[in-house]
N, C-alpha and C positions, 0 to 999 in steps of 0.2 A: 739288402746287404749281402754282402760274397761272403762264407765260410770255408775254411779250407781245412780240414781234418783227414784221420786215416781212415780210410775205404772199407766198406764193409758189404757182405755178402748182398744184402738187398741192394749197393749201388752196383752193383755187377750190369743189370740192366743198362740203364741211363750211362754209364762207361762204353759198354756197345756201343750205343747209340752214336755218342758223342765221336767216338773213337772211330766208326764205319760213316760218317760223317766229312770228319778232316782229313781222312786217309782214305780217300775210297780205292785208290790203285793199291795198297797193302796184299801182302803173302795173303797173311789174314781174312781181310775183307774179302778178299776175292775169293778164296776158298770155301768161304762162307754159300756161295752159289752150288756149291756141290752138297755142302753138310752146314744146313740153316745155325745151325748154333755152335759151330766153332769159333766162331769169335768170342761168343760169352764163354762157352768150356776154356780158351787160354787165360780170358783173363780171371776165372775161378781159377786154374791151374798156379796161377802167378799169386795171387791172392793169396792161395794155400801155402804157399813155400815163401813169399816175401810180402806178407799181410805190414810191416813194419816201414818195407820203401815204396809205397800206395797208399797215394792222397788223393783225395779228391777236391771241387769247388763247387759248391752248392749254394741254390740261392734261397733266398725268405721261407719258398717251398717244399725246400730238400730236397730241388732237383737237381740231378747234377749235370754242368755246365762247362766241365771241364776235370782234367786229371793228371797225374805224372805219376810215374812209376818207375822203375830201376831195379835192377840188379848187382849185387856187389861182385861177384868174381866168376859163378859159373854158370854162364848161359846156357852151356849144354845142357844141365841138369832140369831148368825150366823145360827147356826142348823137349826133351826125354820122358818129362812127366805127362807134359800135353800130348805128344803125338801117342803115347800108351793110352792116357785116358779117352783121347779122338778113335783111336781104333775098334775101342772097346767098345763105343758108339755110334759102329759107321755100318750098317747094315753090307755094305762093299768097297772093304778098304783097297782093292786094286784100283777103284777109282780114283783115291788120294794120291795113290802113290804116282800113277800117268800126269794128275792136276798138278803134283808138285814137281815133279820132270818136265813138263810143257812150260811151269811159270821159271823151271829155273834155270831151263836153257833161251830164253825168250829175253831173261833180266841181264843177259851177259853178252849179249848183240850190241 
C-alpha cells in the first residue's frame, strides 16, 4: 500500500535517490558529480523553507518511491539559501561556479 504524507528530514535520502533517478540530466544531478551531496543539501534547503509543500510516497516499508514539491512565489529565495549553504560546503567553490557557467551556456544551444 502507497502512503503519501509530508516529507521529512530522514526521507531526504530516498528523495535523492528517486529524484537523481528520473532526472538524471538535471542542474542538480549533474552537479552532484562535482559536490557528491548537492542534491540532498537542495533538497534539505527546500525542506527547511517549504517543509509544508513536500510530500512524499512511500510504500509498506517507508521507502520512498516518489515525491512532489513546490514553491509558492519566490524561487530565488530557495536559490539563495542553497547556493550560500553549497558554498559553505564546497572545499572550491570556483569550481561550481565554471560547472554552472558550462551547464548554463550549454542549456541555451
Amino acid at each position: 500500500m502507497i502512503k503519501v504524507r509530508n516529507a521529512v528530514k530522514e526521507d531526504l535520502v530516498g528523495v535523492t535517490k528517486v529524484q537523481s533517478f528520473c532526472f538524471p540530466n538535471s542542474f542538480y544531478v549533474k552537479l552532484g558529480k562535482i559536490h557528491k551531496d548537492s542534491l540532498l543539501l537542495f533538497n534539505k534547503c527546500f525542506l527547511d523553507k517549504y517543509s509544508d509543500l513536500f510530500y512524499v510516497a512511500v510504500n509498506e516499508n517507508n521507502k520512498v518511491i516518489g515525491f512532489v514539491f513546490g514553491y509558492e512565489h519566490d524561487k530565488k529565495r530557495i536559490i539563495r539559501s542553497y547556493y550560500k549553504a553549497l558554498l559553505l560546503s564546497v572545499p572550491n567553490p570556483k569550481m561550481l561556479f565554471f560547472f554552472h557557467l558550462s551547464n548554463t551556456s550549454s542549456n541555451k544551444k
